[in-house]
VEXRO-373631 format. One record per atom (N, C-alpha, C): x, y, z. Coordinates in pm, whole numbers, plus 50000, padded with zeros to 5 digits. Each point is the difference from the previous one (the first is absolute). Example, Ala and Ser with C-alpha at 12.3 -4.5 7.8 and 13.67 -1.06 7.14 Angstrom:
<pts>
513194943150780/499115011950000/500905012050000/499655010549928/500825011950006/499235010950073/
</pts>
This chain:
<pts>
376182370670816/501115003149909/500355014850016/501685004350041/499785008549970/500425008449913/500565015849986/500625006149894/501154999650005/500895000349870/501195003050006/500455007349897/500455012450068/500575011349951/501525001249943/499764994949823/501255000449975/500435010649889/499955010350070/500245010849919/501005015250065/500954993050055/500965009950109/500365007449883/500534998649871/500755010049918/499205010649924/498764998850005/499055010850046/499775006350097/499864996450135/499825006750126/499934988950101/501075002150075/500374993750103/498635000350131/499974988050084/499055003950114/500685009550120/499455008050057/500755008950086/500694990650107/501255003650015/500764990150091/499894998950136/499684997750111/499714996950115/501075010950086/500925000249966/500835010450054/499515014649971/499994997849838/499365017049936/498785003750125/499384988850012/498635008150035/500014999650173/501154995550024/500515005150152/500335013749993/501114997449900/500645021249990/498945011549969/499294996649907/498975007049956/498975007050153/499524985250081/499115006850087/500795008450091/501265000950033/500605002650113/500695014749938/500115000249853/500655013749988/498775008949930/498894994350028/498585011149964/499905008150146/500404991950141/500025008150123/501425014249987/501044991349925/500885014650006/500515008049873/499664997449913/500554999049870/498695006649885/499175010450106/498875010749896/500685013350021/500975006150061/500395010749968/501135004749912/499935010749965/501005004749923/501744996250033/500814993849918/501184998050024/500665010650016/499905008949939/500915012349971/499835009050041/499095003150156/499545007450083/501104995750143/500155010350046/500904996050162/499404999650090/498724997250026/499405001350166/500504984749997/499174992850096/499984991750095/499634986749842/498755003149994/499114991049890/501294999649847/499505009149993/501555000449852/500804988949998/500645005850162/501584987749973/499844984750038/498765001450058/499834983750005/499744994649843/499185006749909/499404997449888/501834999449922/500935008349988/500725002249947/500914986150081/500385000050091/500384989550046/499814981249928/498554998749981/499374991049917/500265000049893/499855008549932/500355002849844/501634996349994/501005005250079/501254996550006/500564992049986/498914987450076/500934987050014/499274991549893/498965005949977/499394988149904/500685003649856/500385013850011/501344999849847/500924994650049/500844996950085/501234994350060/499914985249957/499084992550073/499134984349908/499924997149918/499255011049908/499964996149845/501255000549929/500925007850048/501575003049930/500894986350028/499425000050132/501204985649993/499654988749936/498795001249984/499484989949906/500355001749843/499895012049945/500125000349900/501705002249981/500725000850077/501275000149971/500535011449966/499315015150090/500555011649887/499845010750142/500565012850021/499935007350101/498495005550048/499895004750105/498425003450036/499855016649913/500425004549963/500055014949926/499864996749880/500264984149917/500225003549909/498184993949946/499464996450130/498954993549960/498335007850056/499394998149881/498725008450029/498874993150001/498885007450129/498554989949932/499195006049898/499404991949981/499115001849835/498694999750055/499075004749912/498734995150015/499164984449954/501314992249905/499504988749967/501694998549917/499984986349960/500814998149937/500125000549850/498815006549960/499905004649869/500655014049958/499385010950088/500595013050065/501314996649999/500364990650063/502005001450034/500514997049827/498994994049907/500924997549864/499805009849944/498785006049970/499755013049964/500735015850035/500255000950146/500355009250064/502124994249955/500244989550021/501324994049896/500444999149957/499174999349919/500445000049796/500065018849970/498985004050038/499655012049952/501595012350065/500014999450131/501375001550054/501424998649971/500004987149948/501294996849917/500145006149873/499094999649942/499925005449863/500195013350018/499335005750081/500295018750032/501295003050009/500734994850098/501184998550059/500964998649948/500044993249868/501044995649896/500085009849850/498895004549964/499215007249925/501385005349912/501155003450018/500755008449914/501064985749949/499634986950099/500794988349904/499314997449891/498675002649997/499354990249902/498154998450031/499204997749891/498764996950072/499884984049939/500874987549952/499764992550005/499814985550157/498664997449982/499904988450102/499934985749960/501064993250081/499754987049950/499414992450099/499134989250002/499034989650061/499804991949957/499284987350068/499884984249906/498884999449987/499234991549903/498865000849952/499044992950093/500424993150127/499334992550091/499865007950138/500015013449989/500005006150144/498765005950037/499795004150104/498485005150085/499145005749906/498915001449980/499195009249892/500505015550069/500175003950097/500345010950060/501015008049910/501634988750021/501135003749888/499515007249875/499554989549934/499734999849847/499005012349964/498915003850088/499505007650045/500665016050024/500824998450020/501155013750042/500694996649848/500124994149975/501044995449882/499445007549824/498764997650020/499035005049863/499745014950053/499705002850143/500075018150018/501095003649953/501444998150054/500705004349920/500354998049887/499984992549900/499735002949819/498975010350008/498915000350042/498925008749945/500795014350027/500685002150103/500885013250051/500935001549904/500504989549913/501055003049872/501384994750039/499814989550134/501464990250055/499794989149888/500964993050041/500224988249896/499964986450138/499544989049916/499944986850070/500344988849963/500804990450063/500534986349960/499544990150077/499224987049905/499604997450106/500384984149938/500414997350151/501474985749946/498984984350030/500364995849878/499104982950024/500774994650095/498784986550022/500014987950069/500454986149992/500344992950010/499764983749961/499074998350040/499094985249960/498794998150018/500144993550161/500945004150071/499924995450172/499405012550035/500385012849918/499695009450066/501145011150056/501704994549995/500585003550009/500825012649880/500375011750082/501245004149860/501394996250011/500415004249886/501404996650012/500615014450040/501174994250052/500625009250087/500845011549896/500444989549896/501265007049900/498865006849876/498964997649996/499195003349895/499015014450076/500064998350143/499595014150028/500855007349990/501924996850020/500365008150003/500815010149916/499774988149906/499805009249847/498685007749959/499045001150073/499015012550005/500325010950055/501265000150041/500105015350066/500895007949943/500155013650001/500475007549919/500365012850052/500485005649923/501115017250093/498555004650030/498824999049972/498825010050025/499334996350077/500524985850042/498694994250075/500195005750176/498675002750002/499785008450119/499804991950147/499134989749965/499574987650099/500174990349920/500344989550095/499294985949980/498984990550088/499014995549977/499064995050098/500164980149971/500324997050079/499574985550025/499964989950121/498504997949973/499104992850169/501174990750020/499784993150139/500954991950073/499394985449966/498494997149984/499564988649997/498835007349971/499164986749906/499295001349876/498485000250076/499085010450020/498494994250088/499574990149950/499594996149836/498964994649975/500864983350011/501435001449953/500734983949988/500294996050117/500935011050050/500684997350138/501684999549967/500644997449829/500885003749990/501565009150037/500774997150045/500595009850063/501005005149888/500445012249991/500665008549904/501654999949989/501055000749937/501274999350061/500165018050036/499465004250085/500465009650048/501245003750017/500774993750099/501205004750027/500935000849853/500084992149874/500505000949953/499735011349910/498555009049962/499615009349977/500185007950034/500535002550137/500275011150116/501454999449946/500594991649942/501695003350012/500035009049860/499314991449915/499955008249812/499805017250065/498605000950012/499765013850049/500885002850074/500864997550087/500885011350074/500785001849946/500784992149894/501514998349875/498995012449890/498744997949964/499565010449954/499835020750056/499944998950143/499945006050070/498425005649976/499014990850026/498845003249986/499344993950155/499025003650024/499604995150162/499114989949926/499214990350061/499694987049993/498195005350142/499164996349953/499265004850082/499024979750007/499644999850116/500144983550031/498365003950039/499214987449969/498574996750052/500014994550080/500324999050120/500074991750103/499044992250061/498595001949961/498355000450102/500504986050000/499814989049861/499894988150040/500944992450099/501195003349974/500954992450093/500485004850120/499675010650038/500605010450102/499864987250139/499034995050027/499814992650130/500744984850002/501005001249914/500604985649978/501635004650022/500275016950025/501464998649981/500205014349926/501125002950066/500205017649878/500574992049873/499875013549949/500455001049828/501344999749972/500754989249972/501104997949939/500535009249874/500865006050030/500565011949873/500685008850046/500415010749908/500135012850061/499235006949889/498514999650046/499175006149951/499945020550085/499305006849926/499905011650013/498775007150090/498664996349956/498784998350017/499124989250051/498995003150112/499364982049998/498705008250057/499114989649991/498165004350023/499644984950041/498915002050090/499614988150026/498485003850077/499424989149995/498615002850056/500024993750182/499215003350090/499464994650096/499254988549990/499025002449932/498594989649989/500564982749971/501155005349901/500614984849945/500154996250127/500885002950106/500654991250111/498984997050119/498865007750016/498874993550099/499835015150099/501185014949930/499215011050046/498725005049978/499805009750041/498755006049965/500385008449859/498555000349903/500175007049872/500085012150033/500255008249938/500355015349951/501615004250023/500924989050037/501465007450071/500934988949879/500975010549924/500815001549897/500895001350039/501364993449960/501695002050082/500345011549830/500855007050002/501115005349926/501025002450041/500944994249949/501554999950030/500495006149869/500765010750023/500535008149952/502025006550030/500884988649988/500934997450035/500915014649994/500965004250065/500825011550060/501065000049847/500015013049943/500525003549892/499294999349866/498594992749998/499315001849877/499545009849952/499725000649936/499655013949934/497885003749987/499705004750087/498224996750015/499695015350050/498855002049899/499455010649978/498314996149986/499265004550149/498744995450022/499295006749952/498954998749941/498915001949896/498865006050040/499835010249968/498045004050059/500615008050119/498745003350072/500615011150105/500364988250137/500785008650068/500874992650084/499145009650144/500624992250107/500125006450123/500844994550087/500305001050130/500945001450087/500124982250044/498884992949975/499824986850052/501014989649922/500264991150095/501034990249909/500485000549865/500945008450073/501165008349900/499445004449884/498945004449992/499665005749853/499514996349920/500354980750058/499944992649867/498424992849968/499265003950125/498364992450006/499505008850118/499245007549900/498745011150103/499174994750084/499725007650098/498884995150061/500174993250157/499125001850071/500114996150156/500384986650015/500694995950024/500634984750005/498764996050131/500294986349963/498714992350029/500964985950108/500025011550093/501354992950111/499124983650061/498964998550043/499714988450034/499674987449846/499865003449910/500544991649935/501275000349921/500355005150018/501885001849990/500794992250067/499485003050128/500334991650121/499574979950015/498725003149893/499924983350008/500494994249905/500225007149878/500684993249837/502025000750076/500245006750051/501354994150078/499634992650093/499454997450063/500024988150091/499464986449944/499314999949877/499544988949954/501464997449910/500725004849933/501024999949942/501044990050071/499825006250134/501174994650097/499574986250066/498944998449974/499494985650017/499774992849959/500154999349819/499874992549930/501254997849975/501145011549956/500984994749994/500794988950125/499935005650095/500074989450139/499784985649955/499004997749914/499214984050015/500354996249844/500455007249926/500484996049826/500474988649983/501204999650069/500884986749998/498994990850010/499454995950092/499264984850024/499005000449889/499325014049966/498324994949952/501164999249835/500935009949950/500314995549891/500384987549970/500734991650075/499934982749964/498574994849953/499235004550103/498864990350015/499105001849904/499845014449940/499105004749914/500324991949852/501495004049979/500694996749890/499294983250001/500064996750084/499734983450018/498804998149951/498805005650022/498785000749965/499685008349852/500895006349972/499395007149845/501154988249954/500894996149993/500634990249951/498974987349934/499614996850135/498604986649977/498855002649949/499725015949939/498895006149898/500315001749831/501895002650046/500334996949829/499884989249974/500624990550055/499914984249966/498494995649962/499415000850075/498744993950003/498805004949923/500415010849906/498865005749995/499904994049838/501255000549979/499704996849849/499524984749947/500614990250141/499554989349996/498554996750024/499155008050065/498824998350006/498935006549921/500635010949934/498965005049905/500764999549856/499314996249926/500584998249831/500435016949975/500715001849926/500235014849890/500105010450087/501114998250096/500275007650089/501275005749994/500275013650019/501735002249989/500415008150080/500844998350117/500825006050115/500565007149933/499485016050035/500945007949955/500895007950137/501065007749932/501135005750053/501324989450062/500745006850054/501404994149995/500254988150160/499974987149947/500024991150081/500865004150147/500855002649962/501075001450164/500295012550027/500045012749880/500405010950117/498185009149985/499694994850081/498745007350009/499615005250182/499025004049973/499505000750205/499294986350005/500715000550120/499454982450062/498585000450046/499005011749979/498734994750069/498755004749842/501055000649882/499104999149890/500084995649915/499154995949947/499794988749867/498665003549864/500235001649897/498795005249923/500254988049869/498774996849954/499834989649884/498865006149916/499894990349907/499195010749861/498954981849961/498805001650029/499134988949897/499785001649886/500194994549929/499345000149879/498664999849959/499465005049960/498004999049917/499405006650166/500645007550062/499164998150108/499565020050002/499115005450027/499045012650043/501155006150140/500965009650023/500585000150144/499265003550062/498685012249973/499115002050084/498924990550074/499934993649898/499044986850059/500714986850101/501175001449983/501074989150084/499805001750081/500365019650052/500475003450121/498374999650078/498865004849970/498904998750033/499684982250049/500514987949950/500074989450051/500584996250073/501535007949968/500634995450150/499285007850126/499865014249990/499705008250105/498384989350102/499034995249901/499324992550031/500184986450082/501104994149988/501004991050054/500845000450119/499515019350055/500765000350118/501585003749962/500475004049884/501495008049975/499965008749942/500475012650059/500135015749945/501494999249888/499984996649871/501505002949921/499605014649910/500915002149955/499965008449894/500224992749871/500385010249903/499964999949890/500335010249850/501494996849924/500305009249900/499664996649885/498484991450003/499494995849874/499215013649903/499824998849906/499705012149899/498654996749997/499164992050044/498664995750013/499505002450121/500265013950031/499474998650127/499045014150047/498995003650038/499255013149983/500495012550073/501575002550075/500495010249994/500915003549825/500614993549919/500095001649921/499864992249859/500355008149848/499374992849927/501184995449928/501605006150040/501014997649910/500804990450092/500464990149927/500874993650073/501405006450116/499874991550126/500895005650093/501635003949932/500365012750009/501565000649959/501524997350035/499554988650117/501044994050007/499994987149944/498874993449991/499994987949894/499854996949871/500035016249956/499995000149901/501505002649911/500365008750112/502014998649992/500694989549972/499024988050092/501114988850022/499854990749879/498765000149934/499424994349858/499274988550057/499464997350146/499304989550053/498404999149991/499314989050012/498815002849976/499195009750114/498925006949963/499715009050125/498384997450047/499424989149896/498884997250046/499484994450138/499494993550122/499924994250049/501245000250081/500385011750040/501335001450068/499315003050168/500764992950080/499834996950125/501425005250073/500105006350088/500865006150078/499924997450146/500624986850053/499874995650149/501255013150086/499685002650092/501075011750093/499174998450108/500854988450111/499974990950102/500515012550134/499025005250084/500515004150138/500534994050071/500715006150130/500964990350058/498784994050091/500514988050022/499374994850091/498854987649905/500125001149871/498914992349923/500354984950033/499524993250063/499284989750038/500384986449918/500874988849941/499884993849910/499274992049960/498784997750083/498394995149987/499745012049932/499585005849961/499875012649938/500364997849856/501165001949989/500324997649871/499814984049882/499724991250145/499694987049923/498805000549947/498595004850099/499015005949986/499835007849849/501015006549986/499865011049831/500564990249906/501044993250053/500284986149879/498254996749987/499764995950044/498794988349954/499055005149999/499615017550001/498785001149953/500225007949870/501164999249916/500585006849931/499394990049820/500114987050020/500064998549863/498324998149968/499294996150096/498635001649999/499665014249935/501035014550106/499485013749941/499525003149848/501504992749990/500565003849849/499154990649874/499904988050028/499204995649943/498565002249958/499055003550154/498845007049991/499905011349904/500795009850000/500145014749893/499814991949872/501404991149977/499984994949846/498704993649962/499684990550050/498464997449928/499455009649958/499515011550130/499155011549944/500375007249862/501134998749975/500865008349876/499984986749902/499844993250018/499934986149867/501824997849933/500305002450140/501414999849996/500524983149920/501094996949927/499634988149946/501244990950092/500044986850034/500524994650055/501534996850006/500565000650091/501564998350002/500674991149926/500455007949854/500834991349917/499304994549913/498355000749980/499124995449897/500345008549839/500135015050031/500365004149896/501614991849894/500555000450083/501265000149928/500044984949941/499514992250087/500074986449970/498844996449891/498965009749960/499164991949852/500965001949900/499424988549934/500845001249848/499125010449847/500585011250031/499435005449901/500205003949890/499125000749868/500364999349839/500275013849936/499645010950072/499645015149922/501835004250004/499695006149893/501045007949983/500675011050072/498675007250011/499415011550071/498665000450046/500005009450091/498664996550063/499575015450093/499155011349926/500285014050068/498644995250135/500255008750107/499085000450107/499285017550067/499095004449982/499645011349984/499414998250163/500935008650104/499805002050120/499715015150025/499675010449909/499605010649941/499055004950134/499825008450089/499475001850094/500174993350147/500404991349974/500354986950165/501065004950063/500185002450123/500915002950102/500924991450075/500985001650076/500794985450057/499244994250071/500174986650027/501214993249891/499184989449903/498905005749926/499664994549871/500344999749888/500805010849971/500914999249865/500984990750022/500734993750094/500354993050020/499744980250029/498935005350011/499324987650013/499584993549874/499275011049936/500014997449886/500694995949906/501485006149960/501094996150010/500714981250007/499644998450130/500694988850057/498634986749942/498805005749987/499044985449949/500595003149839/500025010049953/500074998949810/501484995749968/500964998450050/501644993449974/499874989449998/499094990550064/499844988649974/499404994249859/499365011349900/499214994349915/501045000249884/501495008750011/500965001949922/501284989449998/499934993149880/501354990249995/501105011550054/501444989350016/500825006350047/500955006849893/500255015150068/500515006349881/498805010749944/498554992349989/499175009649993/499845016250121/499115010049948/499685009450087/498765004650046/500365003750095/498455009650039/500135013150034/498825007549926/499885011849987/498905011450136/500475002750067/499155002950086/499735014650020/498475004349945/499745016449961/499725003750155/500475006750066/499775010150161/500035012950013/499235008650051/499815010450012/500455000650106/499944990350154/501035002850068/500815000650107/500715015850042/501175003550001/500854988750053/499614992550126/500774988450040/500714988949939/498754996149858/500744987849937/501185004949918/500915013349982/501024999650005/501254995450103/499844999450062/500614995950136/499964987149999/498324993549976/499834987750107/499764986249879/500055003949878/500574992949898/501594998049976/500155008049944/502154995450031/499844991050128/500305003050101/499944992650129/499254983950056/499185002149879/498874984550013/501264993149903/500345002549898/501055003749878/501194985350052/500535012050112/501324995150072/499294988950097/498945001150071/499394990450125/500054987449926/499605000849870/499374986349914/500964993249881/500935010350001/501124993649909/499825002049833/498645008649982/499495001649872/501165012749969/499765001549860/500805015349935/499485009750003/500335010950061/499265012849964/500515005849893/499185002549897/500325000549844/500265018250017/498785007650059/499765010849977/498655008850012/499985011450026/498585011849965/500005006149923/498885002949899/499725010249890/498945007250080/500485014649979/498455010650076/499055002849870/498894994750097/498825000649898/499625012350007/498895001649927/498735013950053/499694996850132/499604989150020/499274997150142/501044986650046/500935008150121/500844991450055/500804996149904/500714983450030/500894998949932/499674983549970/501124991749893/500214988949981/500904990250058/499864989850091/501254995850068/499904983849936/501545002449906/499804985449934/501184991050097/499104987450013/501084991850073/500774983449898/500504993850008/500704988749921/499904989950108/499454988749941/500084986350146/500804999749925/500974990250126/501254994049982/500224987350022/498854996250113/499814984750024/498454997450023/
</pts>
């Protein structure tokens, strides 16, 4: 049996091309660009065309585009730029509440600096609205930031129609490009764009910034003579050289693998919910990226899932709030008001195999099932369907972590006639999130929270 690595929207595998360019421009591509002997201009030469590549790819002039040290750097080095640059319009920034931790990240430095921030909801696909961001903007607003497509959903954004508000605003529009960049440029007349390498199957550490002709950008921290000012430091020409050439080869092959992929995360939405009980496909059915798909279990541990699947021979991720890099629920599913427990994030490389994916169908409801026992998870539809006499019925989950307040939850609704409630005491932070959301999954009422001393009260109402 073997592995399958489905986790490209984390980090792509290095692309077969990349790691052609890579070995071949480590022979010419270690000297200084910006030196004139002999060595220089070959190095400078390299560096040349592999900005020439990335521009036509990204749809924007080779001057106007810089490398980064990562594609975090390009939002940081971005945001921070725009905002400098504009500084006598205004220090308000507007952004959506579903963008990179990076953004949001730049977004709370500046409040702490004394800027102001807007930060525009979702529908529960994951999407904003176009006319509701663009009533977030204002004579002061300095930037606006919003990704092209969603990492953790796969959602895609109405950009272009955001790009038109902001320009009728006369504000620049600064675009996340990492996830979708290898499927197609950015539709708009956006201002700004950043994107990562690693997503498309380059090598990590190389960051695009596009910084469009007439904006207004004022680079941050000390500068030097290297790509334009706008990102210090010795450019790192042989992988420069392979994150454009992997670029140019994936886009090359988009067309075909996007049918085919779409075809296969297609047959993971369908199927998944049919084979495992209390399951919910989240993000936006049709305009999403065709090679990702993310769903949410119910009663299920995400850390313990992914540890079963990984055991099973499949690398996925995961924006579940149960998981031991963090303890607060993920903030894009928490935007969308979806459940975040037991959240599974498939992101299919090209070339994935559709034995492969049948393979993750069917070792999938076994996974999920195995976890729930261990959690005394209670059976699909057993709750809702007893007939129960209490009026009320409180459940003290007072110390328990996801997704046991929830679980808990879902066995005690059954002991409540209909119309009755349950009272559920949590300390926490998640079962704000992942109650409402069980709430909406199950058709019950979410009545409300009272903050206790310790945590809070989440009363719910059966309805059937």
């Amino acid at each position: 049996m073997g592995v399958a690595y489905f986790d490209v929207a984390s980090s792509a595998p290095l692309h077969p091309v990349a790691r052609q360019a890579l070995q071949a421009s480590l022979e010419e591509g270690w000297a200084d660009p910006s030196r004139l002997y002999r060595e220089g201009r070959r190095a400078r030469m390299l560096l040349d065309a592999a900005r020439e590549a990335a521009a036509e790819a990204v749809g924007c002039r080779p001057d106007e585009l810089v490398f980064t040290t990562s594609g975090t750097r390009a939002l940081y080095d971005g945001i921070a730029g725009a905002l400098a640059g504009r500084r006598r319009v205004g220090r308000h920034l507007v952004v959506s509440a579903v963008e990179h931790s990076a953004v949001l990240h730049s977004a709370a430095a500046h409040e702490r600096a004394g800027g102001t921030v807007t930060e525009v909801g979702v529908d529960r696909a994951g999407a904003v609205d176009a006319a509701a961001y663009a009533a977030a903007l204002g004579d002061d607003t300095a930037l606006a930031c919003l990704q092209s497509a969603n990492h953790e959903v796969g959602t895609r954004q109405p950009v272009a129609e955001v790009a038109a508000a902001c320009r009728a605003a006369g504000v620049p529009l600064l675009v996340d490009a990492a996830q979708s960049l290898a499927w197609g440029p950015v539709e708009g007349d956006w201002s700004l764009l950043t994107a990562s390498a690693h997503k498309w199957g380059g090598p990590a550490g190389v960051g695009f910034l596009v910084v469009r002709k007439g904006v207004r950008f004022a680079p941050q921290g000390p500068v030097d003579e290297r790509e334009s000012g706008r990102s210090a430091g010795f450019e790192n020409i042989p992988a420069v050289v392979a994150a454009a050439a992997a670029l140019r080869a994936v886009r090359a092959e988009a067309a075909g693998e996007e049918a085919r992929l779409r075809e296969l995360t297609e047959r993971i939405r369908a199927r998944v919910p049919a084979l495992v009980p209390d399951v919910e496909v989240v993000g936006d059915p049709a305009r999403r990226l065709p090679h990702l798909v993310t769903f949410s279990c119910l009663y299920v541990d995400g850390e313990t899932l992914l540890h079963e699947l990984d055991r099973a021979g499949f690398s996925v991720s995961s924006g579940s709030s149960c998981t031991s890099s963090t303890l607060t629920p993920s903030h894009v599913l928490k935007a969308m008001g979806v459940v975040s427990e037991g959240n599974v994030r498939v992101s299919l490389p090209w070339g994935t195999d559709a034995a492969e994916v049948e393979r993750f169908l069917q070792v999938l409801p076994g996974a999920v099932a195995s976890v729930r026992r261990k959690l005394g998870a209670p059976e699909a539809g057993a709750a809702e369907g007893a007939g129960g006499t209490a009026g009320a019925v409180t459940v003290d989950a007072l110390g328990e972590r996801c997704p046991q307040p929830v679980i808990e939850l879902a066995k005690a609704i059954g002991r409540v006639r209909v119309g009755g409630t349950v009272t559920v005491l949590s300390d926490d932070e998640v079962a704000a999130v992942d109650i409402p959301a069980w709430c909406w999954t199950r058709g019950q009422e979410y009545v409300g929270a009272e903050e206790r001393e310790r945590g809070a009260a989440y009363v719910v109402r059966r309805r059937a």
